[in-house]
PDB file with one MODEL, atoms N, CA, C and O in Angstrom:
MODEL        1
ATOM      1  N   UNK A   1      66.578  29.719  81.821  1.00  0.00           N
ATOM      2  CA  UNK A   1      65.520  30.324  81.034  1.00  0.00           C
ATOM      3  C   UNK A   1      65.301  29.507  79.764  1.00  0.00           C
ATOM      4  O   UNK A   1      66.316  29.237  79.123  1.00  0.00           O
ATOM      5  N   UNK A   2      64.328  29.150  79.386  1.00  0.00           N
ATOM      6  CA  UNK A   2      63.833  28.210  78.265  1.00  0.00           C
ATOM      7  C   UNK A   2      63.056  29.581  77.225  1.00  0.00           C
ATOM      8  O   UNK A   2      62.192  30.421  77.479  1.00  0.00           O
ATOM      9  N   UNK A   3      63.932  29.243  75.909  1.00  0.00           N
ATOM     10  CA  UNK A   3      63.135  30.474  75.076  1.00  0.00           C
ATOM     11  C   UNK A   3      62.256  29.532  73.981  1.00  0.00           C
ATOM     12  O   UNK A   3      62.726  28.498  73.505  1.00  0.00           O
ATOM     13  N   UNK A   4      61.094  29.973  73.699  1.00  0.00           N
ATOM     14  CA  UNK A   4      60.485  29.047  72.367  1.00  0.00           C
ATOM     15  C   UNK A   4      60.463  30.114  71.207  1.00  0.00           C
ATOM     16  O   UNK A   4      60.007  31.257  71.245  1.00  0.00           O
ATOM     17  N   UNK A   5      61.016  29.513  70.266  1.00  0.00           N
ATOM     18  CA  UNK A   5      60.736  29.760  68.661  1.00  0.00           C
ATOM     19  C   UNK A   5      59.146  30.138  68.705  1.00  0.00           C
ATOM     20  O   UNK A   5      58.517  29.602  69.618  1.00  0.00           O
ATOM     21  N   UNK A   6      58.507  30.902  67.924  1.00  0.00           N
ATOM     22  CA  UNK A   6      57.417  30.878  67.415  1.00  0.00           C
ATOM     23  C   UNK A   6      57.842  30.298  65.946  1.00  0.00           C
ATOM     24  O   UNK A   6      58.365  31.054  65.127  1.00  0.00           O
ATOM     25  N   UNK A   7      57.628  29.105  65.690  1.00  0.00           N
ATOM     26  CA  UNK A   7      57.941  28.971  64.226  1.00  0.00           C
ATOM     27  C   UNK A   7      56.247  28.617  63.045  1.00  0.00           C
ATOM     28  O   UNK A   7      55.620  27.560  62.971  1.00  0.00           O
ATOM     29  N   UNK A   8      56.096  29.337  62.645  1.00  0.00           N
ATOM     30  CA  UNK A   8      55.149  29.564  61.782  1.00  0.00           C
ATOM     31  C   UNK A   8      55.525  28.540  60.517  1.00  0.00           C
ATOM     32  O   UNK A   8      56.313  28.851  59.625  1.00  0.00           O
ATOM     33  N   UNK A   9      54.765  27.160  60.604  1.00  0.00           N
ATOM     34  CA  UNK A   9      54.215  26.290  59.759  1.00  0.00           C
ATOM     35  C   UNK A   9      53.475  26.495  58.654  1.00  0.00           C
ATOM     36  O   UNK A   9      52.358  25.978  58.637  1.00  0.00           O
ATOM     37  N   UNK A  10      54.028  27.477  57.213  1.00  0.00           N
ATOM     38  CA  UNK A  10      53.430  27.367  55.958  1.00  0.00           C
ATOM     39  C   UNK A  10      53.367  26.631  55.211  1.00  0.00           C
ATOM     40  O   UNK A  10      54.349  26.020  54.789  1.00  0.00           O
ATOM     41  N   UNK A  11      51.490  26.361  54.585  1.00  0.00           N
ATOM     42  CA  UNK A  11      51.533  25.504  53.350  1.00  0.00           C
ATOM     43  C   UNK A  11      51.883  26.623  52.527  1.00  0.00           C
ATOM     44  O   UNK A  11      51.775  27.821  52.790  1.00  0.00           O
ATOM     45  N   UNK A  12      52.639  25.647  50.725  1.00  0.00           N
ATOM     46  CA  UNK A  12      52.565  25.916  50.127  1.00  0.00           C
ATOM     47  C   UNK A  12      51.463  26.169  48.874  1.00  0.00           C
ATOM     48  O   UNK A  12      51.107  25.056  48.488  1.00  0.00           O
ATOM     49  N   UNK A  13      51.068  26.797  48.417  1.00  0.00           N
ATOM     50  CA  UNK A  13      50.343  26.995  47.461  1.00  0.00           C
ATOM     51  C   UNK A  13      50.120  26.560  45.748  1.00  0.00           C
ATOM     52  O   UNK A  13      50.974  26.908  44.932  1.00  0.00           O
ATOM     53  N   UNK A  14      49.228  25.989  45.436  1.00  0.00           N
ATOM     54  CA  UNK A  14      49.365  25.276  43.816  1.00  0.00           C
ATOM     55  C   UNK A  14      48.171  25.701  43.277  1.00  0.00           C
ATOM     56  O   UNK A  14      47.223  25.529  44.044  1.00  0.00           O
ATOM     57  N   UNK A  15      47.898  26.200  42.210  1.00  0.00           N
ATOM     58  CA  UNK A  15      46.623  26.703  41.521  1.00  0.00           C
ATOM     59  C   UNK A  15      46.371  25.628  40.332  1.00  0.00           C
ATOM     60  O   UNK A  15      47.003  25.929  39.319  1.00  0.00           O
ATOM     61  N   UNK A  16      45.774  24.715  40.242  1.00  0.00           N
ATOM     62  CA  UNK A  16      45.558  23.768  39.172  1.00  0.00           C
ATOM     63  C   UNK A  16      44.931  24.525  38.286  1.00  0.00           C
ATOM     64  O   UNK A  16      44.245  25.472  38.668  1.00  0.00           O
ATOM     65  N   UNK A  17      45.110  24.142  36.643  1.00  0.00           N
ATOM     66  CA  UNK A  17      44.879  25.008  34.942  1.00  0.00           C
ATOM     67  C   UNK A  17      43.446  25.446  35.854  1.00  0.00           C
ATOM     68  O   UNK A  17      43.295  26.528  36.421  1.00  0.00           O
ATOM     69  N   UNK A  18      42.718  24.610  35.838  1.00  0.00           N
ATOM     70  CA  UNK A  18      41.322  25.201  35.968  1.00  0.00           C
ATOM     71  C   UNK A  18      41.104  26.435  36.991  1.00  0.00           C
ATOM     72  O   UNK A  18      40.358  27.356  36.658  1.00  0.00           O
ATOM     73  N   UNK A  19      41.564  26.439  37.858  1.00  0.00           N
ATOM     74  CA  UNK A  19      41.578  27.568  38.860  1.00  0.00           C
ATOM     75  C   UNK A  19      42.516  28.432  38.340  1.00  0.00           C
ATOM     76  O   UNK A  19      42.386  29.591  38.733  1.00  0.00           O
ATOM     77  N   UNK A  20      43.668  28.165  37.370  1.00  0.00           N
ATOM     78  CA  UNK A  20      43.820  29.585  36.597  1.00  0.00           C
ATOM     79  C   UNK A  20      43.041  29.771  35.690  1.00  0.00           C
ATOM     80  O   UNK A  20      43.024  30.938  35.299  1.00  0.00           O
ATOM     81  N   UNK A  21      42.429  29.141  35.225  1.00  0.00           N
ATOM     82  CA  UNK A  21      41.570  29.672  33.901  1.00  0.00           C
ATOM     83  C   UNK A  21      40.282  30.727  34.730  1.00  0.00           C
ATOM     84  O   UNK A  21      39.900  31.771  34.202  1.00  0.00           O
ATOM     85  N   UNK A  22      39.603  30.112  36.405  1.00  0.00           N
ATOM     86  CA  UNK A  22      38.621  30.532  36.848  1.00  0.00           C
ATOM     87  C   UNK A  22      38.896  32.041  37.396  1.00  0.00           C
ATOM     88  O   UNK A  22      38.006  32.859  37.632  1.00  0.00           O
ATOM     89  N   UNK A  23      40.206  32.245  37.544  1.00  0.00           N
ATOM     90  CA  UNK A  23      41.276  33.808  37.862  1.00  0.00           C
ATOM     91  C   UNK A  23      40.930  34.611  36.806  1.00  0.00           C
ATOM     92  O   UNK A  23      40.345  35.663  37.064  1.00  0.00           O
ATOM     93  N   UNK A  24      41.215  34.278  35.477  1.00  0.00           N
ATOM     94  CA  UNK A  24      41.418  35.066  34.593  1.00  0.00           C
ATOM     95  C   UNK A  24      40.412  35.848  34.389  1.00  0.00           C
ATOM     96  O   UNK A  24      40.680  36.974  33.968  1.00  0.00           O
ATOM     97  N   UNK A  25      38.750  35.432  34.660  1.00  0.00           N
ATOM     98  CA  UNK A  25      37.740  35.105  34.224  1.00  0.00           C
ATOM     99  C   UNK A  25      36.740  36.479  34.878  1.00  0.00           C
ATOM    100  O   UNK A  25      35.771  37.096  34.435  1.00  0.00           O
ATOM    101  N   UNK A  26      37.666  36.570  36.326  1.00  0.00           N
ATOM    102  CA  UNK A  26      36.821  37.597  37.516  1.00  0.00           C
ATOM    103  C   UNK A  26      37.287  38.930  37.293  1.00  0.00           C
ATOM    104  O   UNK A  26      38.400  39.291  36.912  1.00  0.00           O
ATOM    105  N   UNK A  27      36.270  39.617  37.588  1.00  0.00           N
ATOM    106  CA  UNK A  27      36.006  40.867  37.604  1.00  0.00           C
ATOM    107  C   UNK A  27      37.425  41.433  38.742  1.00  0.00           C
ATOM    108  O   UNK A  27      37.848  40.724  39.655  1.00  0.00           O
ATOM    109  N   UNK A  28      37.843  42.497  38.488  1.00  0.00           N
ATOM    110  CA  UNK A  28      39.149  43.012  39.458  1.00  0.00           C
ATOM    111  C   UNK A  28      38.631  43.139  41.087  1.00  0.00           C
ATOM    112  O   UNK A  28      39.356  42.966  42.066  1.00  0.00           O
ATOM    113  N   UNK A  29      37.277  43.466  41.102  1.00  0.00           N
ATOM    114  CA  UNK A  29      36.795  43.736  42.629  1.00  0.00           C
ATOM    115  C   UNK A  29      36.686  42.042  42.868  1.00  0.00           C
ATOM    116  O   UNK A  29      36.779  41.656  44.033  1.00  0.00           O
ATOM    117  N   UNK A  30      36.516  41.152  41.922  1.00  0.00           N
ATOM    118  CA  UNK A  30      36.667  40.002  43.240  1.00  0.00           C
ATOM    119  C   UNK A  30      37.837  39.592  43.254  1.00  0.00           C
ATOM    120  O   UNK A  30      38.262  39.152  44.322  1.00  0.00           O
ATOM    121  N   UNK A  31      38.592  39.608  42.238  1.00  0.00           N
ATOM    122  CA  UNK A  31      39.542  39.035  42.335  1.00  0.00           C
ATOM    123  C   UNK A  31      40.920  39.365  42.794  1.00  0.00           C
ATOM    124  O   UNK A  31      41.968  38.735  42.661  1.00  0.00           O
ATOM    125  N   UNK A  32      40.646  40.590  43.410  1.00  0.00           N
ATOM    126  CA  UNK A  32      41.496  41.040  44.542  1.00  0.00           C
ATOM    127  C   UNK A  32      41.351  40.584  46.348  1.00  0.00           C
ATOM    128  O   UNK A  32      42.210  40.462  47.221  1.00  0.00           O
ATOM    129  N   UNK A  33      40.170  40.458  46.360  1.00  0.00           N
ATOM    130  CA  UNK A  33      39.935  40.247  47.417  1.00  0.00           C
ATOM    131  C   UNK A  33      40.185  38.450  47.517  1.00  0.00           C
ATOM    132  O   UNK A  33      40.942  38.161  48.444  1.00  0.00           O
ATOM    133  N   UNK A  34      39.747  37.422  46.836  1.00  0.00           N
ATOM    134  CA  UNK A  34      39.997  36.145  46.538  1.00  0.00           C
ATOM    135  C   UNK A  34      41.372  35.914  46.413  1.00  0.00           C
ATOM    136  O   UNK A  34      41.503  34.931  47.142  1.00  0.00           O
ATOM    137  N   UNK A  35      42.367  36.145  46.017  1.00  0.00           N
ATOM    138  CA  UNK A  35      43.431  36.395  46.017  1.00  0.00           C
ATOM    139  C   UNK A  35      44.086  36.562  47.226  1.00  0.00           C
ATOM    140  O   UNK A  35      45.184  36.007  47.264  1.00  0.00           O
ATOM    141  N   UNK A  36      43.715  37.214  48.321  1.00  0.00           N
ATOM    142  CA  UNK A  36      44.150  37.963  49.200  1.00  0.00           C
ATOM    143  C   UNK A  36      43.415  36.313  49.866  1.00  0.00           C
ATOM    144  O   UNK A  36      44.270  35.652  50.456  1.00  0.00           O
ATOM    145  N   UNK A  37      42.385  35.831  49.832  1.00  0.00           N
ATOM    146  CA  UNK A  37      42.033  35.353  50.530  1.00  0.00           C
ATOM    147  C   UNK A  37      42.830  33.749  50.344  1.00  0.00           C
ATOM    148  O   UNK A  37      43.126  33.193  51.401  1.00  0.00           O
ATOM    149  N   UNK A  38      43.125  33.116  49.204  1.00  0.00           N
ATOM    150  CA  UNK A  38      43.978  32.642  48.548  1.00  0.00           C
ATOM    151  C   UNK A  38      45.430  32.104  49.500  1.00  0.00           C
ATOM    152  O   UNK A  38      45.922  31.077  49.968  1.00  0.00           O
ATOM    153  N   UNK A  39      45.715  33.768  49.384  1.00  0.00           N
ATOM    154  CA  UNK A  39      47.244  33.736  50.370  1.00  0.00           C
ATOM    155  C   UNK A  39      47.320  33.385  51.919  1.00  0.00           C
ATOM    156  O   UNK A  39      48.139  32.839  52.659  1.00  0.00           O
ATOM    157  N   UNK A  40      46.120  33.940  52.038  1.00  0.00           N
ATOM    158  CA  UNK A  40      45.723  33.472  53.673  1.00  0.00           C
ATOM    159  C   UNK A  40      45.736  32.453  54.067  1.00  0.00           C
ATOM    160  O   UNK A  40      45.925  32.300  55.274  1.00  0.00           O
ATOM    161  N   UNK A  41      45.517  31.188  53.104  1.00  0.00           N
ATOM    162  CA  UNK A  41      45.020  30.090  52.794  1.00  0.00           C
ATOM    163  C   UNK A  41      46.911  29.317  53.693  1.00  0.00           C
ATOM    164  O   UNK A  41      47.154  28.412  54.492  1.00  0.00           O
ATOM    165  N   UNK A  42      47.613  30.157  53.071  1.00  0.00           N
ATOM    166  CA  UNK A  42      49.220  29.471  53.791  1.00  0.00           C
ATOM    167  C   UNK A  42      49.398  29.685  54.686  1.00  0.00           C
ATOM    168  O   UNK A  42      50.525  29.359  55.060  1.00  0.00           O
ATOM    169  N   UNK A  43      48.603  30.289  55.599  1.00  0.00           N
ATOM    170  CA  UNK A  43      48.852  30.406  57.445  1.00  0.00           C
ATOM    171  C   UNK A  43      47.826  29.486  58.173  1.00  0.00           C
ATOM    172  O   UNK A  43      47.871  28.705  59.123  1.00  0.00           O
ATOM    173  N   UNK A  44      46.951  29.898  57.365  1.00  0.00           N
ATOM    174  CA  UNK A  44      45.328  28.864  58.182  1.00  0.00           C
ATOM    175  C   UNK A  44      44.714  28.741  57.085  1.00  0.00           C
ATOM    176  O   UNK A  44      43.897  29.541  56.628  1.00  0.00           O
ATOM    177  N   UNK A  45      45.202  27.381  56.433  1.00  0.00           N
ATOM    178  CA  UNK A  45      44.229  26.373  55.810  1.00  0.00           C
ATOM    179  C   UNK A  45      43.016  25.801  55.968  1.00  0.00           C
ATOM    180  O   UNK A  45      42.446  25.036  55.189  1.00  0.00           O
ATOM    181  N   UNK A  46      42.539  26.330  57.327  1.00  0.00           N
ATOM    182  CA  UNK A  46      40.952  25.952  57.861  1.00  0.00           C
ATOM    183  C   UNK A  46      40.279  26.990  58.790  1.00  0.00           C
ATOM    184  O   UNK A  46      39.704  26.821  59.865  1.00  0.00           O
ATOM    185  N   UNK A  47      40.596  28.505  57.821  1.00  0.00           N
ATOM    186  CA  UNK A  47      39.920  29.600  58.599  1.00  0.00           C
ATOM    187  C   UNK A  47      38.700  29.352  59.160  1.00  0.00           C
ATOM    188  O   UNK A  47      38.181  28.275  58.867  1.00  0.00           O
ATOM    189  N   UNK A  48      38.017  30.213  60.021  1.00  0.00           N
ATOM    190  CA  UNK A  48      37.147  30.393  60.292  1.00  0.00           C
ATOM    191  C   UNK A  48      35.779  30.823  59.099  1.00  0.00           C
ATOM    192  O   UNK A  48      35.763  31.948  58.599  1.00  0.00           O
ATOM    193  N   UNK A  49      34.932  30.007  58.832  1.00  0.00           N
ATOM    194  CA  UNK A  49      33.643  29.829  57.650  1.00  0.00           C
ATOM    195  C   UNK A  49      34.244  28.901  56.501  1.00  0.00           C
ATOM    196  O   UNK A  49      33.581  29.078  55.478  1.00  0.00           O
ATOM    197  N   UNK A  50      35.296  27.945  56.304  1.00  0.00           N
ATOM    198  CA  UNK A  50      35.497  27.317  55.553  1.00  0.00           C
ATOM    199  C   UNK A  50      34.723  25.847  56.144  1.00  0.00           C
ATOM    200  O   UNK A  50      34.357  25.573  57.287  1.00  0.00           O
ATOM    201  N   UNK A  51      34.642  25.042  54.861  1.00  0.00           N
ATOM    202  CA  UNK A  51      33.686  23.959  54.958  1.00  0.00           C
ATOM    203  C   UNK A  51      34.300  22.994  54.643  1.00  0.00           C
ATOM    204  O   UNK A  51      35.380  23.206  54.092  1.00  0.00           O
ATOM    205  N   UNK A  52      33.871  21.567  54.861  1.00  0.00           N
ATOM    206  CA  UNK A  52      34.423  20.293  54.452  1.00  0.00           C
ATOM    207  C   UNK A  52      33.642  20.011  53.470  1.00  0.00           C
ATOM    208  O   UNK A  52      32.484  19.847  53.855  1.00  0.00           O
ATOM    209  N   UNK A  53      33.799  19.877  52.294  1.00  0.00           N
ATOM    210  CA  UNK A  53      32.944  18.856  51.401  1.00  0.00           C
ATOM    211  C   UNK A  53      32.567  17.554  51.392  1.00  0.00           C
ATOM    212  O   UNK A  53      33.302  16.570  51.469  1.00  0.00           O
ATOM    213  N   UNK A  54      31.100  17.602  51.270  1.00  0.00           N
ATOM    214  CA  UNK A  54      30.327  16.091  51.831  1.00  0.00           C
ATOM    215  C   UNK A  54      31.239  15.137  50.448  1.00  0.00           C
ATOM    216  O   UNK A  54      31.382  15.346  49.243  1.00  0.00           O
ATOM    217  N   UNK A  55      31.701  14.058  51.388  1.00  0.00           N
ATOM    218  CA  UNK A  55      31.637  12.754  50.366  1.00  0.00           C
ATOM    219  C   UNK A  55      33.519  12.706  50.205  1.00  0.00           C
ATOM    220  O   UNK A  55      34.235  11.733  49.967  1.00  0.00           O
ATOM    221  N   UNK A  56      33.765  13.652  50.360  1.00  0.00           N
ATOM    222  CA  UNK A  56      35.562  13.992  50.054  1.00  0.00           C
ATOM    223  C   UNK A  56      36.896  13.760  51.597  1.00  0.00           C
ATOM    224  O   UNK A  56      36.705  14.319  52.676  1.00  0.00           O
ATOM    225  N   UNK A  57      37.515  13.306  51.459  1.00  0.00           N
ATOM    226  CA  UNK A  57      38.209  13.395  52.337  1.00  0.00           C
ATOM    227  C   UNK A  57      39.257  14.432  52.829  1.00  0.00           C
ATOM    228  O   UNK A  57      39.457  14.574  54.035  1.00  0.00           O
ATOM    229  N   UNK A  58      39.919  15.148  51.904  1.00  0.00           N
ATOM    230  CA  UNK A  58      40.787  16.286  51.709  1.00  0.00           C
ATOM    231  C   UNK A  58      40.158  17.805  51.226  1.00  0.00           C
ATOM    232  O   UNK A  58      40.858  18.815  51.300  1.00  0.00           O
ATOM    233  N   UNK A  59      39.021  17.834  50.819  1.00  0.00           N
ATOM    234  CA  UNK A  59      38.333  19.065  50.024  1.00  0.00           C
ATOM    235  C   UNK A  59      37.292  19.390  50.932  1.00  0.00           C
ATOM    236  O   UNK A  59      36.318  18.903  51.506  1.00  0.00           O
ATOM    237  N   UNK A  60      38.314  21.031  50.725  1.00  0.00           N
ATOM    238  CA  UNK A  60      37.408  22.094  51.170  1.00  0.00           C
ATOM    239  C   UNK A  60      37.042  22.974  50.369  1.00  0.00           C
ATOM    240  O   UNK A  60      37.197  22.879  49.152  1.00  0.00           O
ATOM    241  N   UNK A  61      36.162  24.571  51.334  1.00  0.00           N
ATOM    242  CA  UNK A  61      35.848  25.654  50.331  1.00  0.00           C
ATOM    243  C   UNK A  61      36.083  26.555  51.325  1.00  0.00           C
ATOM    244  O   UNK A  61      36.216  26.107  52.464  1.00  0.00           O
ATOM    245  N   UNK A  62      36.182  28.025  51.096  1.00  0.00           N
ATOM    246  CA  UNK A  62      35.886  28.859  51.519  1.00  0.00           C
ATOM    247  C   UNK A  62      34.980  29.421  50.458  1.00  0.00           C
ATOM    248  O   UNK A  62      34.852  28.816  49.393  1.00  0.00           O
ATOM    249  N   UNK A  63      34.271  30.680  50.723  1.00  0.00           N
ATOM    250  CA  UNK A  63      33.307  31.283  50.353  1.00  0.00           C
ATOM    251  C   UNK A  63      33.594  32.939  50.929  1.00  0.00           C
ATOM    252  O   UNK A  63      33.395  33.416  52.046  1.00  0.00           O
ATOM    253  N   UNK A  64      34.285  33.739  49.342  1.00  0.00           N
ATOM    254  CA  UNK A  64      34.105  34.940  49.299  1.00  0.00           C
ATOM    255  C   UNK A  64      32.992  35.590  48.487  1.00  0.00           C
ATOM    256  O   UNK A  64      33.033  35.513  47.259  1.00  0.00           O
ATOM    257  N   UNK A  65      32.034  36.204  49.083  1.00  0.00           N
ATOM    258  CA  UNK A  65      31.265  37.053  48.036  1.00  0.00           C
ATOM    259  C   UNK A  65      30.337  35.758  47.506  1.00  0.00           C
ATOM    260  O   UNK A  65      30.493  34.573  47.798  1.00  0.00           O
ATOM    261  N   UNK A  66      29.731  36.119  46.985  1.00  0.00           N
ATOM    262  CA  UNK A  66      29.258  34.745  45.628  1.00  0.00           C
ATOM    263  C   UNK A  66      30.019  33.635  45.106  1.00  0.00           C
ATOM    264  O   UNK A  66      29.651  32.917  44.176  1.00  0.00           O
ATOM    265  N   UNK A  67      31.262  33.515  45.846  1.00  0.00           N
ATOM    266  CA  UNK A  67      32.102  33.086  44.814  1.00  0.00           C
ATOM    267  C   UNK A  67      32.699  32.056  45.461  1.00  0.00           C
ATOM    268  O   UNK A  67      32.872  32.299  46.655  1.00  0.00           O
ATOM    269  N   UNK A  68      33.271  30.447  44.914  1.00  0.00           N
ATOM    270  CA  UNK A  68      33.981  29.831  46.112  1.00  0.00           C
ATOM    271  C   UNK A  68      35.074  29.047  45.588  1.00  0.00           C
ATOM    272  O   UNK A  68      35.152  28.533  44.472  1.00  0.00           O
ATOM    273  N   UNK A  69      36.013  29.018  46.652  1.00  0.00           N
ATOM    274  CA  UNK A  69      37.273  28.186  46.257  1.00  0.00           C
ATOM    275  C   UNK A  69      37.689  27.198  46.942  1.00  0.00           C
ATOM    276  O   UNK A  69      38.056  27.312  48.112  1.00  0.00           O
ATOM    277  N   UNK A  70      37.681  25.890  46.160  1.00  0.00           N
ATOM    278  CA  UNK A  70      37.270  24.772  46.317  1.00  0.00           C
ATOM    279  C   UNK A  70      39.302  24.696  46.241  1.00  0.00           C
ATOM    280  O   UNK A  70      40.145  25.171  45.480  1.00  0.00           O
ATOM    281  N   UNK A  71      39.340  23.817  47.501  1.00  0.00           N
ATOM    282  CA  UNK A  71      40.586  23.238  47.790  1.00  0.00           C
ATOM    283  C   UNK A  71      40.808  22.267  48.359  1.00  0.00           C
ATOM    284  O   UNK A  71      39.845  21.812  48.977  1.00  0.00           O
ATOM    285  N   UNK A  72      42.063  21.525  48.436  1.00  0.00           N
ATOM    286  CA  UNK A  72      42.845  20.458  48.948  1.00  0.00           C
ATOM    287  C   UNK A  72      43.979  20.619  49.683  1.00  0.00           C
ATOM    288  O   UNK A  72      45.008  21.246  49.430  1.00  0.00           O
ATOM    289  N   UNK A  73      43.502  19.665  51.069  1.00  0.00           N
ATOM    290  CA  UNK A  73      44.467  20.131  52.278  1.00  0.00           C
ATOM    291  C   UNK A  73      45.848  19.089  51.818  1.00  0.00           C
ATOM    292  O   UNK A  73      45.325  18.226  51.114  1.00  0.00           O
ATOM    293  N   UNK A  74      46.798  18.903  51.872  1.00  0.00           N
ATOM    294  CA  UNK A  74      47.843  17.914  52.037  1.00  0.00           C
ATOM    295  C   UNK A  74      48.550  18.428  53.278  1.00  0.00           C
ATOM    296  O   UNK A  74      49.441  19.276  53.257  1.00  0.00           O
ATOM    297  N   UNK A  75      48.047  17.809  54.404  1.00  0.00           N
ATOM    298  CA  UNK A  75      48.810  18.406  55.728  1.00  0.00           C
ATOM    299  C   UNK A  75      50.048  17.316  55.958  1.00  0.00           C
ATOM    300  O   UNK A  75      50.625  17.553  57.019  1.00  0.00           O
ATOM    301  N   UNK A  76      50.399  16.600  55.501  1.00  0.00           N
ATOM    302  CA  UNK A  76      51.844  15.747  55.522  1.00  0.00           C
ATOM    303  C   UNK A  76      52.549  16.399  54.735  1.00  0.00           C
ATOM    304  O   UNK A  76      53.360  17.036  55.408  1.00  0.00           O
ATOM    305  N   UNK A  77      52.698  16.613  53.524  1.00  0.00           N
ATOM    306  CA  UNK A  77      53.183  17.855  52.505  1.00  0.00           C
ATOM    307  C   UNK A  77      53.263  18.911  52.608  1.00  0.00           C
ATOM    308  O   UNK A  77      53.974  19.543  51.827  1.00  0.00           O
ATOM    309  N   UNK A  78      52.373  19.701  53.891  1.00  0.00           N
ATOM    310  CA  UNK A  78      51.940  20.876  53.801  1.00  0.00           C
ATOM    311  C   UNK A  78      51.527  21.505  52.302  1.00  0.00           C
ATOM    312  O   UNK A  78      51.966  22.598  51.947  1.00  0.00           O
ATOM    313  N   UNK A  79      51.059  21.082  51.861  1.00  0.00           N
ATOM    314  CA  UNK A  79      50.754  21.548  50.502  1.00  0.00           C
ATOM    315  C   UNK A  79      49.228  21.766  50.319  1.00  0.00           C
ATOM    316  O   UNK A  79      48.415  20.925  50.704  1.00  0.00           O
ATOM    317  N   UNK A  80      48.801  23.149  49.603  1.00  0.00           N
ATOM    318  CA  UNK A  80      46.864  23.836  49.707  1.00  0.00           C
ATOM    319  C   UNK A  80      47.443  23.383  47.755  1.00  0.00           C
ATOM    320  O   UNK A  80      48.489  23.560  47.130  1.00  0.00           O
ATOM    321  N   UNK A  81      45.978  22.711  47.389  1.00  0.00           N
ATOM    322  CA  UNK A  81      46.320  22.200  46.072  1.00  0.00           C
ATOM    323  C   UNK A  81      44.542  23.232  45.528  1.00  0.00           C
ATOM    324  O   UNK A  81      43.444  22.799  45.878  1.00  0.00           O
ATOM    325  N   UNK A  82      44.667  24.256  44.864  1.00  0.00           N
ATOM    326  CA  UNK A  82      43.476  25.181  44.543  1.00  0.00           C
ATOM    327  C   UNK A  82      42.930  24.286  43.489  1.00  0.00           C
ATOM    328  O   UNK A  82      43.590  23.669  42.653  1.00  0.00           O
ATOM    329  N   UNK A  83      41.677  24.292  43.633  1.00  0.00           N
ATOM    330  CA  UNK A  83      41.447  23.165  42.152  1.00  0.00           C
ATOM    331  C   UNK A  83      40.123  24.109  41.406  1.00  0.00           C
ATOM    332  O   UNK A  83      39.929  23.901  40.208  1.00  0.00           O
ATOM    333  N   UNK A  84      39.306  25.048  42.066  1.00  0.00           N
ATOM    334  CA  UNK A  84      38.239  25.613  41.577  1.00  0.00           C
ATOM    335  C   UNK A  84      37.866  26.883  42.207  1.00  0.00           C
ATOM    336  O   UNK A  84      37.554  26.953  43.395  1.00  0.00           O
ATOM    337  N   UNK A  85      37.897  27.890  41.408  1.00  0.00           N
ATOM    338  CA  UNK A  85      37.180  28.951  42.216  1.00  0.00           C
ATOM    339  C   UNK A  85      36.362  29.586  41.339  1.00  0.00           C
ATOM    340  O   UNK A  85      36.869  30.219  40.413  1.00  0.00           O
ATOM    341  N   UNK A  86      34.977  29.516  41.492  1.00  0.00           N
ATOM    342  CA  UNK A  86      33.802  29.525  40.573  1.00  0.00           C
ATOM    343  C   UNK A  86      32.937  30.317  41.289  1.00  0.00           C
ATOM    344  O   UNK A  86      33.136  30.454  42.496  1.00  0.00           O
ATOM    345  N   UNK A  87      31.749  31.016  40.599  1.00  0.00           N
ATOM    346  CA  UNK A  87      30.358  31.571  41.159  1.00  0.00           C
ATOM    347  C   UNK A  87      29.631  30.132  41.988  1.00  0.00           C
ATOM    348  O   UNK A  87      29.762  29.002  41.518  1.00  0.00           O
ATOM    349  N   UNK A  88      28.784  30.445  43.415  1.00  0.00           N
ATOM    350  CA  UNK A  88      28.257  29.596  44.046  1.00  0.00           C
ATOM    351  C   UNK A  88      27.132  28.491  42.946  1.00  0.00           C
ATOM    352  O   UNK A  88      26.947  27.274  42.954  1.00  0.00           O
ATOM    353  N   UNK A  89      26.602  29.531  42.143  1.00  0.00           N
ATOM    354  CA  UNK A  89      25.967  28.926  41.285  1.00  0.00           C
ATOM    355  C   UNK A  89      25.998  27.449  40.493  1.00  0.00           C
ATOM    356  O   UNK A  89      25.285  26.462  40.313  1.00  0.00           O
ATOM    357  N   UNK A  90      27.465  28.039  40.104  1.00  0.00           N
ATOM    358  CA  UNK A  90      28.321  26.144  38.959  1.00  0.00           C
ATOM    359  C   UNK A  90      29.089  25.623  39.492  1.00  0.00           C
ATOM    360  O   UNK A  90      29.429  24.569  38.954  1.00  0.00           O
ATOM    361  N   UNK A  91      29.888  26.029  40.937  1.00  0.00           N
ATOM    362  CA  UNK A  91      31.071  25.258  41.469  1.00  0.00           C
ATOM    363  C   UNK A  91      30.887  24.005  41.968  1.00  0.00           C
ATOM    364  O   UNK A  91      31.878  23.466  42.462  1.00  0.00           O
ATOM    365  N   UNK A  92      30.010  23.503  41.959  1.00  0.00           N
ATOM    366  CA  UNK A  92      29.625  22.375  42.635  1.00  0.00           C
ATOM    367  C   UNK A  92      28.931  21.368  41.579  1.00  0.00           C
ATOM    368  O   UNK A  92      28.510  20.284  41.983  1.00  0.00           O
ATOM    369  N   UNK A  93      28.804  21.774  40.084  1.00  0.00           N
ATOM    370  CA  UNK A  93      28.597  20.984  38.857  1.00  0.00           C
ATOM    371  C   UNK A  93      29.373  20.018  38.591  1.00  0.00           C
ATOM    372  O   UNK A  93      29.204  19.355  37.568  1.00  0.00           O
TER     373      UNK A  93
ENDMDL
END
């Protein structure tokens, strides 16, 4: 009998100053849910509706609400590096 591990491959998580400063900033209804979405981010780093950013090699977004969080895959590191989570409006300034 051959048994397999399910072994579950987590990235780790890093919030760069600016993406804490962009935390501090949100209203509690988003920033519960962003958060939540955040953590998700360490099982599947390339959920389903996340995007590649034109021109970048490592940067992505997801998109909660109005709102988006702009990240960096390091899949040799396993490491999600958060660099922006802004209104759709300025995140891309």
């Amino acid at each position: 009998m051959i048994s397999s591990k399910n072994t579950l491959q987590v990235h780790e998580i890093y919030l760069e100053r600016l993406a804490q400063q962009d935390l501090k900033r949100l209203s509690p209804k988003y920033f519960h849910k962003i958060i939540s979405s955040i953590k998700a981010l360490a099982e599947d780093p390339r959920p389903p509706g996340c995007r590649k950013l034109f021109g970048s090699k490592n940067d992505w977004r997801i998109r909660i609400g109005d709102y988006r969080v702009v990240y960096e895959i390091d899949d040799k590191q396993r490491i999600i590096n958060i660099m922006r989570i802004r209104h759709r409006r300025e995140v891309y300034r």
